[in-house]
C-alpha positions as CSV (number, residue, x, y, z in Angstrom):
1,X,-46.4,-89.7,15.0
2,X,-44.3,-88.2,17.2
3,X,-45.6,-85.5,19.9
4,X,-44.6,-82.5,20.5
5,X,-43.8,-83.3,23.6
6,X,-41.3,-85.7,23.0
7,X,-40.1,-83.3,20.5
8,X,-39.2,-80.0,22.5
9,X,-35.2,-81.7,23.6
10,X,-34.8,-81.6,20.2
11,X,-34.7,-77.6,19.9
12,X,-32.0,-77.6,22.6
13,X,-29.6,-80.6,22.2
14,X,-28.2,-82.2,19.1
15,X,-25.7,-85.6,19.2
16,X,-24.2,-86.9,16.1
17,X,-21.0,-88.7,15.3
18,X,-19.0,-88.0,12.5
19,X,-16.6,-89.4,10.4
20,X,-14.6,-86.3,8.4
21,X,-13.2,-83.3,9.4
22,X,-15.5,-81.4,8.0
23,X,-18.1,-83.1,9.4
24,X,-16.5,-82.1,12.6
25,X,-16.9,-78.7,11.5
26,X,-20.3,-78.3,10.1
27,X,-21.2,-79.4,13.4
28,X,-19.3,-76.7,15.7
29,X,-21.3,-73.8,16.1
30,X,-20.1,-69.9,16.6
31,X,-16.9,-71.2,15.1
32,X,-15.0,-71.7,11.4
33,X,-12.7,-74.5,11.8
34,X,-10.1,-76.5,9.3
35,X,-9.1,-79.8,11.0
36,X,-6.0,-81.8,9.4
37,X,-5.0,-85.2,11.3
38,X,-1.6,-85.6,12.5
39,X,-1.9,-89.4,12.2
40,X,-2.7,-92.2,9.8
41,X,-6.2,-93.2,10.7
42,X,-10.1,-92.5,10.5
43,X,-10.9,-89.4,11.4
44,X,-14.1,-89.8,13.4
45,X,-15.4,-88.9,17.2
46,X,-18.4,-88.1,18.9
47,X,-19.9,-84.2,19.2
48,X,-22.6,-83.0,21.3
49,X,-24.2,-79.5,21.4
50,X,-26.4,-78.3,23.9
51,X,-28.3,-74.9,23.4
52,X,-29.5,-73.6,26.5
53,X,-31.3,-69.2,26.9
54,X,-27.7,-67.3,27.4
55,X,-25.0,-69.9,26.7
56,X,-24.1,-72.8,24.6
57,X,-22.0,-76.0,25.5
58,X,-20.5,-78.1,23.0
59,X,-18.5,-81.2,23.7
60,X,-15.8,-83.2,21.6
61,X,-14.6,-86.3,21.3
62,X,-12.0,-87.2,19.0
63,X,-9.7,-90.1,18.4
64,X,-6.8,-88.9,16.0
65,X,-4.2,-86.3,16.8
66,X,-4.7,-82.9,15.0
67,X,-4.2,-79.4,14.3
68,X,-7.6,-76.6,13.8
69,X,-7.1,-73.4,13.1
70,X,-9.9,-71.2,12.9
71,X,-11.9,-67.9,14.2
72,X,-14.9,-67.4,16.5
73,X,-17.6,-66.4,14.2
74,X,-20.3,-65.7,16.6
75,X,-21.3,-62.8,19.0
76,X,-21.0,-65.0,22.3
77,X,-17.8,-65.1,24.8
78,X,-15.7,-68.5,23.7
79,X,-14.2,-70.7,26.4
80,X,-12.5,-74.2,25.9
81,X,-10.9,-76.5,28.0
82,X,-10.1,-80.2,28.1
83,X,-12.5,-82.4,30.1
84,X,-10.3,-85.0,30.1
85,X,-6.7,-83.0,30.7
86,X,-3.8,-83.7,28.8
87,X,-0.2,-82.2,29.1
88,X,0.7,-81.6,25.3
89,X,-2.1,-79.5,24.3
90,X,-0.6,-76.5,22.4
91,X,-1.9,-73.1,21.8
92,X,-0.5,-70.7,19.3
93,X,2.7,-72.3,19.7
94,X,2.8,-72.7,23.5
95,X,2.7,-75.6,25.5
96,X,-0.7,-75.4,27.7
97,X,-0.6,-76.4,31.5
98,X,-3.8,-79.2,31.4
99,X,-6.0,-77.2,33.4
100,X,-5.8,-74.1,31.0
101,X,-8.9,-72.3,29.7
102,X,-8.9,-70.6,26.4
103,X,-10.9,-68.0,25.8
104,X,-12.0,-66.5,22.4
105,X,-14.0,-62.9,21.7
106,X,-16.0,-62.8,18.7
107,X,-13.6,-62.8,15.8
108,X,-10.4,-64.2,17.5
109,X,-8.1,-66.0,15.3
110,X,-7.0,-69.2,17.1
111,X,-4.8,-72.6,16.2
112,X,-4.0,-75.5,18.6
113,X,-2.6,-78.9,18.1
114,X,-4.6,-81.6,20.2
115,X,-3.0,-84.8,20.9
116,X,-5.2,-88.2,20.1
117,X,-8.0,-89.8,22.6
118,X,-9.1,-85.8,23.4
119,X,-11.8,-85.1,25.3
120,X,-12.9,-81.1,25.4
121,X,-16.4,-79.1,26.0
122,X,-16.7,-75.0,24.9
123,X,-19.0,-72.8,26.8
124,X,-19.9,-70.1,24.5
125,X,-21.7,-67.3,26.6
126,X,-23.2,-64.0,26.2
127,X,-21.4,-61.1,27.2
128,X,-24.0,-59.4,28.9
129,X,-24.5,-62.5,31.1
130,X,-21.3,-63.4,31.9
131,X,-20.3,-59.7,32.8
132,X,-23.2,-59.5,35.7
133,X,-22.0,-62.6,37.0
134,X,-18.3,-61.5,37.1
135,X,-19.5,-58.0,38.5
136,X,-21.7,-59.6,41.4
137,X,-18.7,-61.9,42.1
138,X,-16.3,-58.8,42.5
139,X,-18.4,-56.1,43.4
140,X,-19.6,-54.3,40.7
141,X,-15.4,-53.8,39.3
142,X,-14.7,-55.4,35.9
143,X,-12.2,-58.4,36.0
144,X,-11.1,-59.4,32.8
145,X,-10.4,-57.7,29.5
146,X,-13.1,-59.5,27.8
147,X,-12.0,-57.8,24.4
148,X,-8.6,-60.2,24.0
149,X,-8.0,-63.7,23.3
150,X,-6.0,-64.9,25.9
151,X,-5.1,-68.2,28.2
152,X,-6.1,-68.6,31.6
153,X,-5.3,-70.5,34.2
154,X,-7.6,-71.5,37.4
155,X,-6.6,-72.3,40.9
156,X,-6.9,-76.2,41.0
157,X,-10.3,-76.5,43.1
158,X,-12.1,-74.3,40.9
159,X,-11.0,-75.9,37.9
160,X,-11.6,-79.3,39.0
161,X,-15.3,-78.0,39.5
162,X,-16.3,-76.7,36.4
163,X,-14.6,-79.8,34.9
164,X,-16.7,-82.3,37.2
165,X,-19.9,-80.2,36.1
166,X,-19.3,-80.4,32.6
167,X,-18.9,-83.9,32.7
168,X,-21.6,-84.4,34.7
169,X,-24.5,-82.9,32.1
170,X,-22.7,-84.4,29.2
171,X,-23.5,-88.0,31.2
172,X,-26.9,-86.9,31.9
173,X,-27.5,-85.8,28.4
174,X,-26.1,-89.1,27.4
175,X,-28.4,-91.3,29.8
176,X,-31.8,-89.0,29.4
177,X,-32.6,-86.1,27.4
178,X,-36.1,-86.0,28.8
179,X,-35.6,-83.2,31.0
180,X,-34.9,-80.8,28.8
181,X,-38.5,-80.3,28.4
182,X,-38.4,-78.9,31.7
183,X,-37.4,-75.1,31.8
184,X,-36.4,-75.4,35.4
185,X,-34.1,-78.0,34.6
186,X,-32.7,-76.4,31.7
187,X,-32.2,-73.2,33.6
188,X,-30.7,-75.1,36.5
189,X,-28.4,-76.7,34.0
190,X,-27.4,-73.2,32.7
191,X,-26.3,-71.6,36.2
192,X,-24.4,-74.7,37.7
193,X,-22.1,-74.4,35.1
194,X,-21.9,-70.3,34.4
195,X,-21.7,-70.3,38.0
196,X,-18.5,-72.6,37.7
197,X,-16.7,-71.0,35.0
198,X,-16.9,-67.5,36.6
199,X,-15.2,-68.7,39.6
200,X,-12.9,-70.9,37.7
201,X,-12.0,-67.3,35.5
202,X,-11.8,-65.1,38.6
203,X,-9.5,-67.4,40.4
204,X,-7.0,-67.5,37.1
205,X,-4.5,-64.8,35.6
206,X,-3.3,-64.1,31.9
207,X,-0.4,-66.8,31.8
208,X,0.6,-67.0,28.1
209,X,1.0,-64.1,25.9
210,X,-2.1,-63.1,23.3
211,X,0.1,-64.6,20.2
212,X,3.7,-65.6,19.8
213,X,5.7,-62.2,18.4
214,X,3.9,-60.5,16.0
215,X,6.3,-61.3,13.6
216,X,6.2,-64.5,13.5
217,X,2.1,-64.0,13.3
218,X,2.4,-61.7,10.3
219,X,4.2,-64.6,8.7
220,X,2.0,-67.4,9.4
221,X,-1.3,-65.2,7.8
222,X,0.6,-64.3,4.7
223,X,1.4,-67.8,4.0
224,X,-2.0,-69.3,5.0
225,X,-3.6,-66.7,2.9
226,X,-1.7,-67.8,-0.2
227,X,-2.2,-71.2,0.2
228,X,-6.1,-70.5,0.6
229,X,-5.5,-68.8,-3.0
230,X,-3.4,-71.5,-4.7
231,X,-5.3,-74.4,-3.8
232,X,-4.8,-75.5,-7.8
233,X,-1.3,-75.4,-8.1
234,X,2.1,-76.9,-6.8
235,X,3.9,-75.7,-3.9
236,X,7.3,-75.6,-2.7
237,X,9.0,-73.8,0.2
238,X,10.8,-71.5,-1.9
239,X,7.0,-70.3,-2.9
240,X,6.1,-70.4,0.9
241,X,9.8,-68.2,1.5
242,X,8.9,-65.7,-1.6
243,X,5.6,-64.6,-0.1
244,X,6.5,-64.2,3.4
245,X,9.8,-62.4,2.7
246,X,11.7,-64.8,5.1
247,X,14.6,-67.4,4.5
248,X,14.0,-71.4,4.7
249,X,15.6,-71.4,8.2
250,X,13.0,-68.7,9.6
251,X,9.9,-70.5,8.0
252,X,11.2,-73.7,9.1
253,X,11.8,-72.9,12.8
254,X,7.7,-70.7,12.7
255,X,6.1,-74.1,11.4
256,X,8.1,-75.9,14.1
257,X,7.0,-74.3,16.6
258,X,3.3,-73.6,15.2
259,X,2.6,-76.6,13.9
260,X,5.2,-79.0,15.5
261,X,6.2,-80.4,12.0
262,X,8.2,-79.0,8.8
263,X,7.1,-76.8,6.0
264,X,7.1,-79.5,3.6
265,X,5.0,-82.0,6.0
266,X,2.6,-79.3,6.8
267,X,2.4,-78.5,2.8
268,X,1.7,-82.5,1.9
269,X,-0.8,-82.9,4.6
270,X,-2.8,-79.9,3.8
271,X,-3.2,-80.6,0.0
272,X,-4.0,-84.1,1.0
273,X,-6.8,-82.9,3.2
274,X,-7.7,-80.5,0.5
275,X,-7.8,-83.4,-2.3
276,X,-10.0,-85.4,0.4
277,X,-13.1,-82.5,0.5
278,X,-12.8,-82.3,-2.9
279,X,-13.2,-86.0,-3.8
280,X,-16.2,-86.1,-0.7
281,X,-18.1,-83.8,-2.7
282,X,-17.4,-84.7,-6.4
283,X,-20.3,-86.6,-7.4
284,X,-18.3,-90.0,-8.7
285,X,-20.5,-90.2,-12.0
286,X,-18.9,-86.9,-13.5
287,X,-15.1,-87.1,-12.2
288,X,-12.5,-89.3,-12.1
289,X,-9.5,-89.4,-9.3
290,X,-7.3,-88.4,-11.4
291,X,-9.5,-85.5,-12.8
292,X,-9.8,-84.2,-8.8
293,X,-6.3,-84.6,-7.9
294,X,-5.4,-82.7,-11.3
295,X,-7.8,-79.8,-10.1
296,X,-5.9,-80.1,-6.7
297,X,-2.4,-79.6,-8.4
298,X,-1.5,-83.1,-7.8
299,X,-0.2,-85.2,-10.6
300,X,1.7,-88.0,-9.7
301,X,-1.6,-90.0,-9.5
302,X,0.4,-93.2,-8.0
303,X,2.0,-91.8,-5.6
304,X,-0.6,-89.3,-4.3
305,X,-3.3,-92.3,-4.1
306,X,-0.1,-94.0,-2.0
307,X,0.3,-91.3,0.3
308,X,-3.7,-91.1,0.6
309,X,-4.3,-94.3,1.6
310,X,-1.5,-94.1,3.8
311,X,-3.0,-91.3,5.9
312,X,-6.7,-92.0,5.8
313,X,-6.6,-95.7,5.3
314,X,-8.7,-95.9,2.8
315,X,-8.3,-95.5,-1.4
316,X,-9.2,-92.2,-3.3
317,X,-11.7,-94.0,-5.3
318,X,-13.3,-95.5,-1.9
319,X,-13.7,-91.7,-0.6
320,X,-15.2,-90.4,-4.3
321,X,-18.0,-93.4,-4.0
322,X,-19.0,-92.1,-1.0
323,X,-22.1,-90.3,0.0
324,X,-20.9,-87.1,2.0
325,X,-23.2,-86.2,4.3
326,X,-22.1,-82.6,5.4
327,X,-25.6,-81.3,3.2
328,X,-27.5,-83.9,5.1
329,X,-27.4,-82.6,8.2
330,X,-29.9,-82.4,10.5
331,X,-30.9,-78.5,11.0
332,X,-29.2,-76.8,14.3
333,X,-30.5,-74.0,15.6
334,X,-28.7,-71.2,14.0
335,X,-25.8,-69.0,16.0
336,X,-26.4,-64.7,15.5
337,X,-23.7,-63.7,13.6
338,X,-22.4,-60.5,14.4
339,X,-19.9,-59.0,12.0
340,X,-17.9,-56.2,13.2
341,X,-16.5,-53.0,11.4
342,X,-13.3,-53.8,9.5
343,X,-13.3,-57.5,11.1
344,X,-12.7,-60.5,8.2
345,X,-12.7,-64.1,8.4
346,X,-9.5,-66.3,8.4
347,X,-8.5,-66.7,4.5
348,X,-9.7,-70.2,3.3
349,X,-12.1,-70.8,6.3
350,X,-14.7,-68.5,4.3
């Protein structure tokens, strides 16, 4: 039997590797998230959460190129960055310099498109904390709007700081877990990185606009809203055109530079991503393939299975046999959700 010694890391750090976007997601805390993979491949990566008295730090590993769109959920400051930096990181259609820091208030929308072998860690902090630590670092004066998603971008030597620290608890996390049990070392833990990312924050300044043009945002929710309410039927662009009351030309050149690929690609990747959660939680002695697909508005069987295989490199029939895991997890502790007046979740992320 195990003591309850051994035990106490386990109510502060949680490792698991996954193998499915949602998987991914289940796993993120104070955060919904909708993964699709940009590449053909196995969609799988490593994801470490560490729960420490004011602030939570969560890092991710993934393999595949993708695209997440989602909305902190939480009542805790959000801040990510890539551990590992990479130049072609982009964020709400902008191309991010590698040492950028995004930063997420409760309820933010957000959507970047992460490039493969990505390596990132996000500090979610209470605002209470964070605040006293900016105010004793400037003298009692407020120095960010902490109200507005926004981009940030450190002076190198801070950056490089916060970077190093974060990879240096995720390696001792990896190597020994034991001292967790320790609240001196879990407080220490807690400041040496806080400490870092309020000097890597107060040495930065607003460097990318809070969206891309509001009308290009405007359409971008009306046609991610419909498509989160027509997950049964067949869609075209002229659908996609109709709903956002803009021409083929406009949507095109918003999914360009949102999503870096066409309407049509984005439309064919989504519902195959959409056909893949259904047929991961279909239990395989009640439905057919065919009988998914047909509730996911595809019908050309052949050539959905075709594409399918194609991008997840494996059949439709291998994915229905399987055992999904996402209502197996192991319990986290929970993240206080905070809902404000007249705030709602991103459609389809509910």
């Amino acid at each position: 039997m195990q003591s309850s010694a051994a035990s106490i890391p386990d109510r502060f750090l949680h490792r698991a590797r996954f193998g499915d976007h949602d998987e991914l997601s289940s796993l993120i805390r104070g955060g919904q998230t909708e993964f699709i993979q940009m590449a053909p491949g196995a969609f799988k990566g490593e994801f470490t959460s560490l729960f420490l008295e004011n602030a939570t730090i969560q890092f991710g590993e993934v393999g595949l190129p993708y695209t997440c769109r989602g909305a902190a959920s939480g009542n805790r400051l959000m801040f990510v960055l890539n551990v590992r930096p990479q130049p072609d990181l982009v964020w709400k259609g902008q191309v991010l310099d590698p040492r950028a820091i995004m930063f997420l208030p409760p309820h933010a929308e957000h959507h970047d498109i992460t490039p493969a072998n990505s390596y990132w860690a996000l500090v979610a902090v209470e605002d209470a904390r964070l605040q006293r630590m900016l105010a004793s670092l400037n003298g009692g004066e407020p120095m960010l709007d902490l109200k507005t998603s926004r981009v940030l971008l450190p002076r190198a030597g801070p950056f490089e700081v916060l970077r190093h620290r974060l990879k240096t608890v995720h390696a001792a996390l990896r190597s020994d877990r034991s001292f967790l049990a320790v609240p001196e070392a879990r407080h220490s833990m807690e400041e040496m990185v806080l400490s870092a990312l309020v000097q890597a924050l107060s040495s930065g300044a607003r460097v990318r606009p809070n969206g891309y043009g509001a009308a290009h945002a405007r359409v971008v929710r009306q046609v991610e809203a419909y498509l989160s309410t027509h997950l049964d039927e067949g869609l075209y662009v002229g659908d996609l055109c109709a709903v956002a009351g803009v021409g083929e030309r406009t949507l095109r050149n918003i999914f360009q530079e949102r999503y870096r690929m066409s309407p049509v690609r984005y439309l064919k990747l989504r519902r195959l991503h959409q056909a893949r959660r259904a047929l991961r939680r279909a239990d395989s002695d009640l439905n057919t393939v065919q009988a998914v697909a047909n509730r996911c508005g595809i019908w050309h069987l052949g050539r959905f299975a075709h594409e399918y295989r194609a991008l997840f490199n494996e059949a439709p029939l291998e994915t229905l046999k399987k055992v999904c895991p996402i209502g197996r997890q192991e319990t986290l502790p929970a993240t206080p959700q905070v809902r404000h007046p007249g705030a709602s979740p991103i459609p389809g992320l509910g």
